[in-house]
MARTOR-184350 format. One line per 3 residues: their letters; for each residue x, y, z of N, C-alpha, C. Coordinates in steps of 0.05 Angstrom, whole numbers, padded with zeros to 5 digits. Layout:
BEGIN
A = X,Y,Z,X,Y,Z,X,Y,Z; ...;
This chain:
BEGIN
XXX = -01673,00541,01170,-01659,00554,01147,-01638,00573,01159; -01618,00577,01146,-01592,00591,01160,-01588,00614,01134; -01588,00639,01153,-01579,00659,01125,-01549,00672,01146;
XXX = -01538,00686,01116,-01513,00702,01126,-01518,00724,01138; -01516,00733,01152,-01524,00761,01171,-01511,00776,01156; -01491,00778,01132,-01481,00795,01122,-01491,00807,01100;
XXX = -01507,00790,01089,-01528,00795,01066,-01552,00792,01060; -01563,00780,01092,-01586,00775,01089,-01601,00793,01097; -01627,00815,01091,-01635,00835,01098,-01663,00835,01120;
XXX = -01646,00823,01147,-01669,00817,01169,-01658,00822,01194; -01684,00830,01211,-01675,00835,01239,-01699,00822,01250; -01705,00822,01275,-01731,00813,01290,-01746,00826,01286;
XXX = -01746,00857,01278,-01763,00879,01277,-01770,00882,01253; -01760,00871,01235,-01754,00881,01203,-01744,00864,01181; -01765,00865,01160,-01740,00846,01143,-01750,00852,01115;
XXX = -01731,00843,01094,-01739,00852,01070,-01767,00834,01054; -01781,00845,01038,-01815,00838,01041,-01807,00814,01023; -01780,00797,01010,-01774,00786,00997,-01768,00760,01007;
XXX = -01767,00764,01038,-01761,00745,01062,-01784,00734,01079; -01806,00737,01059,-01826,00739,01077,-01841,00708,01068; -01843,00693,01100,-01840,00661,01093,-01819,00642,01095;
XXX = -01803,00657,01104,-01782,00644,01102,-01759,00659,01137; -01781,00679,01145,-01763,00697,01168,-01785,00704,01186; -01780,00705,01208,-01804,00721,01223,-01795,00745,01237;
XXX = -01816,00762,01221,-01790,00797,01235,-01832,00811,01239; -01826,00829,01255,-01856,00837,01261,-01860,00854,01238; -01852,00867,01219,-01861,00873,01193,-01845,00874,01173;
XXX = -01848,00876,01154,-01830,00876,01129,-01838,00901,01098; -01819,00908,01095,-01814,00911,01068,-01799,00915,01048; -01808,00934,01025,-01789,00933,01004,-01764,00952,00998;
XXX = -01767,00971,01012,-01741,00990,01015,-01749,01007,00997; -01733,01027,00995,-01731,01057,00980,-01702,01049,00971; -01699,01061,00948,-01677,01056,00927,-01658,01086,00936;
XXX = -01642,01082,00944,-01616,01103,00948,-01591,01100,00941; -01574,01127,00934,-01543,01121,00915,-01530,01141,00941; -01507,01123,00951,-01484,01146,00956,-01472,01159,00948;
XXX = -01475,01175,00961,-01474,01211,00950,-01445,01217,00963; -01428,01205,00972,-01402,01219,00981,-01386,01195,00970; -01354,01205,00966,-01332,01194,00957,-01335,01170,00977;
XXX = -01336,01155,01001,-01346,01124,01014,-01356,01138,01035; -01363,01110,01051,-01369,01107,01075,-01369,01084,01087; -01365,01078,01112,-01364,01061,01116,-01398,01037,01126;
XXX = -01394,01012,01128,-01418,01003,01126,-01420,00992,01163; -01434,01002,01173,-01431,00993,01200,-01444,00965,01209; -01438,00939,01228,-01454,00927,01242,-01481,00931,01256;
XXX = -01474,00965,01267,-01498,00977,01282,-01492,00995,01279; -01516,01012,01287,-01520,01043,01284,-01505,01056,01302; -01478,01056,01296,-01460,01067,01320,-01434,01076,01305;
XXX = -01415,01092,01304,-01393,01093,01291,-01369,01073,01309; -01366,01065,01332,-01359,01053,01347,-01355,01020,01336; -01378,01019,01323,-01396,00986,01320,-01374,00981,01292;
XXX = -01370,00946,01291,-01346,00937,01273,-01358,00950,01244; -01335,00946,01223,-01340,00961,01204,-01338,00937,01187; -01366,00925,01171,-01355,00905,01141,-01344,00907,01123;
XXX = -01354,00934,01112,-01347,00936,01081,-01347,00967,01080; -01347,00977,01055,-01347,01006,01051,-01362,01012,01019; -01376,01030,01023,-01400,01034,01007,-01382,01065,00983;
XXX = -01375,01056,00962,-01377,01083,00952,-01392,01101,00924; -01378,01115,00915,-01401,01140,00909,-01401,01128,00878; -01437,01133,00880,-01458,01129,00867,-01460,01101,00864;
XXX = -01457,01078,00884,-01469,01048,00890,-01492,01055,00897; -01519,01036,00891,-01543,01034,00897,-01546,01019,00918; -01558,01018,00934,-01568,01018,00959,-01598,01012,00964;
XXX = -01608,00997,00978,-01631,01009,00987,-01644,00997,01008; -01663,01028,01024,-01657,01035,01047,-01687,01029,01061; -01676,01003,01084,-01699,00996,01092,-01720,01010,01121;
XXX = -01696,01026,01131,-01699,01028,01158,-01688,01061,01161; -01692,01077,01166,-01681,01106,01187,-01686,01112,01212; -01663,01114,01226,-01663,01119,01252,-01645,01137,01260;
XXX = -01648,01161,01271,-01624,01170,01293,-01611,01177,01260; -01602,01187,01244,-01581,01195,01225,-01574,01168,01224; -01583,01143,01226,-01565,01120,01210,-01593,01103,01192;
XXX = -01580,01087,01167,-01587,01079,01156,-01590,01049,01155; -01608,01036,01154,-01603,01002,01154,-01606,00994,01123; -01584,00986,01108,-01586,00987,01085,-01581,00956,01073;
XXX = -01587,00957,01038,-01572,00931,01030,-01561,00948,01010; -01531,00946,01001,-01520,00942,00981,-01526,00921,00951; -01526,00941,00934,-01536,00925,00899,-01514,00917,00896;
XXX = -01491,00924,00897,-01467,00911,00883,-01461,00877,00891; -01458,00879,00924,-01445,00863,00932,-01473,00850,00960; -01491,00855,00955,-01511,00848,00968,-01508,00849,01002;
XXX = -01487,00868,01012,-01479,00875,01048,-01501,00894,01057; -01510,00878,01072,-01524,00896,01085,-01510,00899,01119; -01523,00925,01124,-01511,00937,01143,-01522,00973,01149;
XXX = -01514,00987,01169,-01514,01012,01175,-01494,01040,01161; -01508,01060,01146,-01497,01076,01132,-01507,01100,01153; -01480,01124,01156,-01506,01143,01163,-01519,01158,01148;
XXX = -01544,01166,01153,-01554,01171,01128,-01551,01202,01115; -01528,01211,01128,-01526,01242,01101,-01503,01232,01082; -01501,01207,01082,-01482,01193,01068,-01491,01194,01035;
XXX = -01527,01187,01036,-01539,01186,01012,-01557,01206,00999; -01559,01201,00977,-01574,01222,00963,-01604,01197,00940; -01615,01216,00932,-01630,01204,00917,-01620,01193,00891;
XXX = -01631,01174,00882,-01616,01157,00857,-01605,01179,00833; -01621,01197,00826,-01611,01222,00809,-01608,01205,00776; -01590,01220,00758,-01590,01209,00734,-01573,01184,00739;
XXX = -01578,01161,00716,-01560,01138,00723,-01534,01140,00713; -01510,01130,00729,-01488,01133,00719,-01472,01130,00695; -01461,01141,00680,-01447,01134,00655,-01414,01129,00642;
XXX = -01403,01136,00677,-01377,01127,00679,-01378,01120,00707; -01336,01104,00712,-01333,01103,00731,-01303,01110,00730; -01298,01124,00758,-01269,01122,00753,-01256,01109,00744;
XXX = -01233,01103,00738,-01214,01081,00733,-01188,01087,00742; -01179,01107,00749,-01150,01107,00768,-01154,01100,00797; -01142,01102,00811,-01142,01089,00839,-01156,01112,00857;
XXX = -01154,01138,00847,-01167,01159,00860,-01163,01179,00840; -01183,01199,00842,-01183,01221,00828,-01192,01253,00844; -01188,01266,00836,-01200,01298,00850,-01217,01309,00836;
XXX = -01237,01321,00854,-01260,01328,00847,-01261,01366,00851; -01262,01378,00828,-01255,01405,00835,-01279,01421,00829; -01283,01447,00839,-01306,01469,00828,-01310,01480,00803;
XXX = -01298,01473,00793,-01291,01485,00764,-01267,01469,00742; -01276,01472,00721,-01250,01457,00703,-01228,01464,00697; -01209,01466,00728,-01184,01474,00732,-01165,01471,00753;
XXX = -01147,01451,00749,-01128,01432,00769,-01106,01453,00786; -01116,01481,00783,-01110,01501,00797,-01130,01516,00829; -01155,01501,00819,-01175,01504,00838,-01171,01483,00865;
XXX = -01175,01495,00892,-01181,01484,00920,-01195,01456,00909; -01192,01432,00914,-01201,01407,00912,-01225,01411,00931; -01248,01383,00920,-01270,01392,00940,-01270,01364,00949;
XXX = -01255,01346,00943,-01242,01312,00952,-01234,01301,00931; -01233,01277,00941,-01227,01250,00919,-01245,01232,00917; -01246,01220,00895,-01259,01198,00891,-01239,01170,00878;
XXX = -01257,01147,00892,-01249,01119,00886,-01237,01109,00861; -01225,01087,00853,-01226,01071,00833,-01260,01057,00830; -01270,01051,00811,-01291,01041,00812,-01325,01058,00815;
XXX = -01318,01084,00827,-01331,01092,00837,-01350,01107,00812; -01380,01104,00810,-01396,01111,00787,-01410,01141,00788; -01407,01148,00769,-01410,01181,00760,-01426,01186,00738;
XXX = -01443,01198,00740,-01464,01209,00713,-01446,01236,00708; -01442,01237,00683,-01437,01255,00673,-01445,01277,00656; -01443,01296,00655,-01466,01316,00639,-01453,01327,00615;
XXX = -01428,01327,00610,-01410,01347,00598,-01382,01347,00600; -01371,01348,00585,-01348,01352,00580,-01332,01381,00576; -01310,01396,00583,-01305,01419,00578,-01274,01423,00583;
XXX = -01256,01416,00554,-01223,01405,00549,-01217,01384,00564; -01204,01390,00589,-01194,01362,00597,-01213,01353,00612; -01240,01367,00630,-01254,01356,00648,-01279,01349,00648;
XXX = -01289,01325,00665,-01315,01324,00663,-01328,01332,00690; -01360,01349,00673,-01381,01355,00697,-01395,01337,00707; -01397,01326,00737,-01415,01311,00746,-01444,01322,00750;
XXX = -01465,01306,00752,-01480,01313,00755,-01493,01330,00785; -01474,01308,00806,-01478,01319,00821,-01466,01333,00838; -01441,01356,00817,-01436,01382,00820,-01402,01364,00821;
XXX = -01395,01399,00814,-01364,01387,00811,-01355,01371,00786; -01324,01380,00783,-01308,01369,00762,-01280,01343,00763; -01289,01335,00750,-01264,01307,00750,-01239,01308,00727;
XXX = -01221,01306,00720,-01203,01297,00701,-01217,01278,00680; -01219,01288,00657,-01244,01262,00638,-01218,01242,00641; -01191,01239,00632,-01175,01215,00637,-01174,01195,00651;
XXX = -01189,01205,00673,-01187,01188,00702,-01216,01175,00699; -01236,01173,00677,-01251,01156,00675,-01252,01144,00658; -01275,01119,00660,-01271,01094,00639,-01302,01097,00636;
XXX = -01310,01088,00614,-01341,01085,00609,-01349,01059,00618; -01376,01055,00628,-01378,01034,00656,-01381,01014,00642; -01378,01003,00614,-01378,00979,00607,-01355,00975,00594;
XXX = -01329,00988,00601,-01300,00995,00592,-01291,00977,00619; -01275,00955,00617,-01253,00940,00637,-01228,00933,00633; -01205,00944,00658,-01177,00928,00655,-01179,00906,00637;
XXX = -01162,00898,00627,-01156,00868,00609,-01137,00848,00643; -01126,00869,00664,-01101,00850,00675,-01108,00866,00707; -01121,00846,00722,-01133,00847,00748,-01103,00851,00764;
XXX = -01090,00834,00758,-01065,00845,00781,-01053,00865,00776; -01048,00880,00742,-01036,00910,00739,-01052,00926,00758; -01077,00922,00763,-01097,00940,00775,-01085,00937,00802;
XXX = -01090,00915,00815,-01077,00915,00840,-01044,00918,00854; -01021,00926,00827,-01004,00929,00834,-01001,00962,00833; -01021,00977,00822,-01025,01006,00826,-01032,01009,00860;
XXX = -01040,00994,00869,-01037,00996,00898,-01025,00992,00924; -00992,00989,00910,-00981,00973,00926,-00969,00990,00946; -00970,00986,00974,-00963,01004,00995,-00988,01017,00999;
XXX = -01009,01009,00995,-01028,01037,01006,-01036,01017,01034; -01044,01034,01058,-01051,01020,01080,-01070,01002,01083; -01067,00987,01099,-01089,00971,01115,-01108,00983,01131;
XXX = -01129,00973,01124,-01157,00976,01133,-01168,00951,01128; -01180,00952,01156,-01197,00923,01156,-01240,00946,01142; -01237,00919,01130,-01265,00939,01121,-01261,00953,01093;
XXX = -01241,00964,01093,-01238,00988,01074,-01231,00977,01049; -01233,00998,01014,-01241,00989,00994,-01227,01004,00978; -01217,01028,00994,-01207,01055,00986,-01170,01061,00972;
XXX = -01159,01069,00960,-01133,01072,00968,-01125,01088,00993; -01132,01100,00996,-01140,01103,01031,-01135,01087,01051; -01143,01058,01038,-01142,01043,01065,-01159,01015,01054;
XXX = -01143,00990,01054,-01171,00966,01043,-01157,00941,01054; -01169,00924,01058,-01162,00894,01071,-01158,00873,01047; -01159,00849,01055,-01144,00826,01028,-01175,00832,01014;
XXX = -01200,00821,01021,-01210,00819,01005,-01218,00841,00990; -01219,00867,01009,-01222,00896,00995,-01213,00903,00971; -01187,00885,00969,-01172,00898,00943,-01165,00873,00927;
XXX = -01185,00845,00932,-01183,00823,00907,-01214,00834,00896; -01231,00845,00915,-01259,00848,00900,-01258,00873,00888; -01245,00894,00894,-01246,00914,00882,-01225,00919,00846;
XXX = -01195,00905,00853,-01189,00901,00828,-01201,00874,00807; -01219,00857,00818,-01233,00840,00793,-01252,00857,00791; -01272,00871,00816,-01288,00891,00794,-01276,00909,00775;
XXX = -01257,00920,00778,-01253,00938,00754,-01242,00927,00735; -01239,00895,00737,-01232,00870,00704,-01265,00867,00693; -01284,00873,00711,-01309,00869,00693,-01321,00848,00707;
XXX = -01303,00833,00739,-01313,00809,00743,-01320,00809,00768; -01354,00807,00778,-01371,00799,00796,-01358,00787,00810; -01351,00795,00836,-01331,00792,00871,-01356,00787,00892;
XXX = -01348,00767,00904,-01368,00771,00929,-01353,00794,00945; -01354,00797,00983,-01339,00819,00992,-01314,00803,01011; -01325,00780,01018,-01300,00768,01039,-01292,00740,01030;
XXX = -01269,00736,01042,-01253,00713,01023,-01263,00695,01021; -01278,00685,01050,-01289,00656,01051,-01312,00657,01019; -01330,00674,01022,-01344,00674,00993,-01324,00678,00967;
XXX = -01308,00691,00968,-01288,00695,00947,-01287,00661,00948; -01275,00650,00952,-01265,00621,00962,-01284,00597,00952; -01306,00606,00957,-01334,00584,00949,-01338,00594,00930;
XXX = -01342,00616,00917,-01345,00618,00896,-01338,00629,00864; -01305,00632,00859,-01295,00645,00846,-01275,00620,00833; -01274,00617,00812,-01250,00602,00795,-01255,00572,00795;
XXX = -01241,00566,00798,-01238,00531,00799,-01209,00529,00817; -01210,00501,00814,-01192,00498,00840,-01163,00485,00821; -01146,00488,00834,-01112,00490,00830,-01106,00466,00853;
XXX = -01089,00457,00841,-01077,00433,00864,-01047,00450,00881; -01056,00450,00909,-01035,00462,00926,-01018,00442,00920; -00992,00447,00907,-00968,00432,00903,-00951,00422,00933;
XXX = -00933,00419,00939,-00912,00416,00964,-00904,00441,00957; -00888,00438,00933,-00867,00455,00926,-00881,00485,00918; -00905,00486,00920,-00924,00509,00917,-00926,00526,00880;
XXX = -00908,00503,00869,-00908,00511,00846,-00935,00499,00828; -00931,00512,00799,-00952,00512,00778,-00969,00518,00782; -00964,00549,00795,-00987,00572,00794,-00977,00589,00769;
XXX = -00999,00615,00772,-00993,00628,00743,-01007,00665,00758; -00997,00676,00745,-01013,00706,00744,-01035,00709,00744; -01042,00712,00778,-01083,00723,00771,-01090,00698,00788;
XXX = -01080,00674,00801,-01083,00657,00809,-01096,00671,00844; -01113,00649,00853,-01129,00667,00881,-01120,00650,00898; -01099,00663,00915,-01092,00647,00940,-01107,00645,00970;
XXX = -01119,00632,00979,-01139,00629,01003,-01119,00623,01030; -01121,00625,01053,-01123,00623,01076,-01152,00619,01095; -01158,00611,01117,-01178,00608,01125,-01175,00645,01139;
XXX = -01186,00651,01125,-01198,00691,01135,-01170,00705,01107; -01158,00696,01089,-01137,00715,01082,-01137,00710,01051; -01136,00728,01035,-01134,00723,01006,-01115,00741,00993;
XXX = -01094,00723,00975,-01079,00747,00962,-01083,00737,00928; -01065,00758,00919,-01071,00745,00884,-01037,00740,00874; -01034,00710,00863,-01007,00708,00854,-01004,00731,00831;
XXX = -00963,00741,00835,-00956,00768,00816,-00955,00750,00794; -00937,00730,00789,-00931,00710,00778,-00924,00680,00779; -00906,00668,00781,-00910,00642,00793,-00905,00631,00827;
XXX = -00888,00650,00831,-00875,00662,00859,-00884,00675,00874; -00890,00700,00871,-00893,00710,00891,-00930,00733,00882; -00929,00733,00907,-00969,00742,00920,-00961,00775,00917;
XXX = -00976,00786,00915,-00991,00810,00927,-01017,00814,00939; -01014,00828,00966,-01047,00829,00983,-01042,00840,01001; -01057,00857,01021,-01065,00873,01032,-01063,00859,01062;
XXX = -01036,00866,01075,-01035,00846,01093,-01028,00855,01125; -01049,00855,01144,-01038,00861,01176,-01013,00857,01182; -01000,00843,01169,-00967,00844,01173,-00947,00865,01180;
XXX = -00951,00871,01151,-00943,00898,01131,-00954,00922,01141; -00981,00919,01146,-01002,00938,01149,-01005,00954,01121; -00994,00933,01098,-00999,00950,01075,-01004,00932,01061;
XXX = -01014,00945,01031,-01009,00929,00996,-00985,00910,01001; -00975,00895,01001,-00949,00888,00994,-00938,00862,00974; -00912,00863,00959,-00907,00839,00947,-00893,00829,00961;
XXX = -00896,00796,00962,-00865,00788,00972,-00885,00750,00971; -00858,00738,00967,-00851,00705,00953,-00874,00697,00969; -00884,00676,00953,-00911,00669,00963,-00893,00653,00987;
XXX = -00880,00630,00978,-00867,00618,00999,-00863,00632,01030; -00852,00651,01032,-00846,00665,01049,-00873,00670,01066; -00889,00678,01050,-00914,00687,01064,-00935,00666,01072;
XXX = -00929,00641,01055,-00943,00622,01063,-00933,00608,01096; -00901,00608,01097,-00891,00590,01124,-00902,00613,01137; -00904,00645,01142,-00910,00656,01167,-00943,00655,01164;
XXX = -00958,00661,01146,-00984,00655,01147,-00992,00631,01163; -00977,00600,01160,-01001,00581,01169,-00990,00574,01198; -00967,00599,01210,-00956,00595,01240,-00979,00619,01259;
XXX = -00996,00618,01246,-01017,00638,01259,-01047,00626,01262; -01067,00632,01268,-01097,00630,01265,-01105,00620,01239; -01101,00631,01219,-01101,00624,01192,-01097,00596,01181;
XXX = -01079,00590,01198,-01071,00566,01187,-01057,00561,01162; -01047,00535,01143,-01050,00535,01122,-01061,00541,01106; -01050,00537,01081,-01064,00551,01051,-01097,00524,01049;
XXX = -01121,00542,01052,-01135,00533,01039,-01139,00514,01014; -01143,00544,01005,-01150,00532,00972,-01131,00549,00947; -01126,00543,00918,-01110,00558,00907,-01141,00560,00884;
XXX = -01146,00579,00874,-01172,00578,00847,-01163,00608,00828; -01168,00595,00802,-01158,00600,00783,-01185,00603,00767; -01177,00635,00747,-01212,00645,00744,-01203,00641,00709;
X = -01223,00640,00700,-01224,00628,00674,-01212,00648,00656;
């Protein structure tokens, strides 16, 4: 049997008690349930800051935590089912359950309810917040600190238009790994703006790819695509603006960027990448 090392929660030493029969690890179990407690982090290969980076974990995603060692964490992600290495003052205990999430691309988190106060950071698009209170423009988190109430959405509140979401990001850097406006890769920012449409993303393209939409006939002429359309490469995903031209998160650029699919397709398949995959179109 073949699992994904990216989501599958096993080591030789260890594995989740759900794997059991099917893995041979010298013990197993069920994990402790944990929420990140800081604006992200990143999700490590190994317990090393050094060690490649998959994905990025942010605040108040559930988690849960199979393993502690050394200040790092061997975790699985609930959202997106990654498992991987957090360190562990990253998390806090599950606390009250969340009742918003951001919805701007970032927001600031202050001591008090007043956009005159020292910032104490930012927080994500997407990123989930229990809230306790309201007081004029701001809301109290629970776990301390104030947000802009505007800058949230109630967590069963979604965009209607996945690419407006992702064209609020245009120019923000490249990061392989990253999820952040800060910093996010192709699939970072196709899984992060369909989550905030309301729609279940795996984390990397090839899964994006197997499993998202239906399939589109790659034209010659690359036409009779439409808005929202998922363009594949073997490792690269962007999302058509409109019939022409892509936006995605591209090592090129080293940024968000728009520009004619055409264009991006002849230098895309003169690389590793190759040709266009697949084109899939979500219902």
């Amino acid at each position: 049997m073949t699992f994904d090392r990216r989501i599958t929660p096993f080591r030789p030493d260890l594995a989740d008690e759900k794997l059991r029969g099917q893995v041979e690890a010298e013990r197993f179990a069920t994990g402790t349930p944990m929420r990140v407690a800081v604006p992200y982090a990143s999700l490590h290969r190994h317990p090393s800051r050094e060690a490649p980076v998959d994905t990025q974990a942010i605040m108040g995603e559930g988690v849960t935590v199979y393993d502690e060692h050394e200040g790092w964490s061997w975790v699985q992600l609930h959202d997106d089912g990654y498992v991987g290495y957090l360190p562990s003052e990253a998390l806090g205990e599950p606390g009250p359950a969340p009742t918003h999430r951001v919805g701007a691309i970032r927001t600031f988190v202050y001591p008090g309810p007043n956009l005159k106060l020292p910032d104490l950071g930012c927080l994500t698009l997407n990123s989930k917040l229990a809230i306790t209170e309201f007081q004029g423009d701001y809301a109290r988190l629970a776990t301390g600190g104030w947000v802009f109430a505007a800058h949230l959405s109630d967590l069963d509140s979604h965009e209607s238009d996945y690419v407006a979401v992702a064209e609020r990001f245009l120019h923000s850097p490249y990061l392989w790994g990253g999820k952040t406006s800060t910093g996010l890769d192709c699939s970072g920012l196709t899984q992060t703006v369909l989550t905030a449409a309301g729609i279940k993303a795996p984390r990397d393209s090839d899964m994006q790819e197997e499993q998202l939409g239906t399939e589109v006939e790659v034209r010659p002429d690359l036409g009779g695509l439409k808005r929202g359309d998922l363009v594949f490469w073997k490792g690269h995903v962007g999302l058509m603006l409109d019939e022409s031209r892509l936006i995605h998160a591209t090592g090129h650029s080293m940024t968000v960027s728009i520009e004619p699919l055409a264009v991006a397709e002849e230098r895309i398949r003169k690389t590793s990448y190759g040709p266009i995959s697949a084109i899939k179109r979500l219902g």
